[in-house]
C-alpha positions in Angstrom: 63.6 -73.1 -188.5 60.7 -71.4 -186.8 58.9 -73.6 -184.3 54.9 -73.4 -184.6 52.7 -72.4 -182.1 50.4 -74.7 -180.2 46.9 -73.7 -180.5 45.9 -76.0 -177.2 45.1 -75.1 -174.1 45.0 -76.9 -171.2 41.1 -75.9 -168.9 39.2 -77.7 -166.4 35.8 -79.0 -166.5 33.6 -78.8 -163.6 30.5 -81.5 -162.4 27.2 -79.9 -162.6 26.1 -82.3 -160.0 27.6 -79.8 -157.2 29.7 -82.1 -156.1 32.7 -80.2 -156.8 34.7 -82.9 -158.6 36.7 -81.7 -161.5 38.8 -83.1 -164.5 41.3 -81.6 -166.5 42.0 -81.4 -170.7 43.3 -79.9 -173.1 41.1 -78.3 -176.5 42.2 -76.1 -179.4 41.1 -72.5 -179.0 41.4 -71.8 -182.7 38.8 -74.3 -183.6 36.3 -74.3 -180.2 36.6 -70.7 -179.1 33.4 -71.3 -176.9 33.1 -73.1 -173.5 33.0 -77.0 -173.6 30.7 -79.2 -172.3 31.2 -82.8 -172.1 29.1 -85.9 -170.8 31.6 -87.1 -168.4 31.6 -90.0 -165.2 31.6 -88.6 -161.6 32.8 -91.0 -159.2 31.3 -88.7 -156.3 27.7 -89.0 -157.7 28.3 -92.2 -159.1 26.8 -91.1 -162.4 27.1 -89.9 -166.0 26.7 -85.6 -165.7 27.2 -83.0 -167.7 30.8 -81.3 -167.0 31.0 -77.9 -167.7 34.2 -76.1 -168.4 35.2 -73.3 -165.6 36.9 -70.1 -166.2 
């Protein structure tokens, strides 16, 4: 039997706070082909920011 393909990807998502603190996950390039951007906690800042992903 033919094993499927795994359409996830594993990218990193950067503070826009410039504090340089990053997290990683893991999205479906099939279904976002664009970059992410999540609302995500940065302990540095000590607030919610916006996390962009990098390349």
């Amino acid at each position: 039997m033919a094993k499927a393909r795994n359409g996830r990807q594993t990218i990193i998502i950067e503070s826009t706070a410039d504090t340089g603190y990053r997290y990683t996950t893991k999205k479906n390039k099939r279904e976002h082909p664009a970059r992410v951007e999540f609302m995500k906690y940065d302990p540095v800042a000590r607030k919610h920011v916006i996390f962009k992903e990098t390349k």
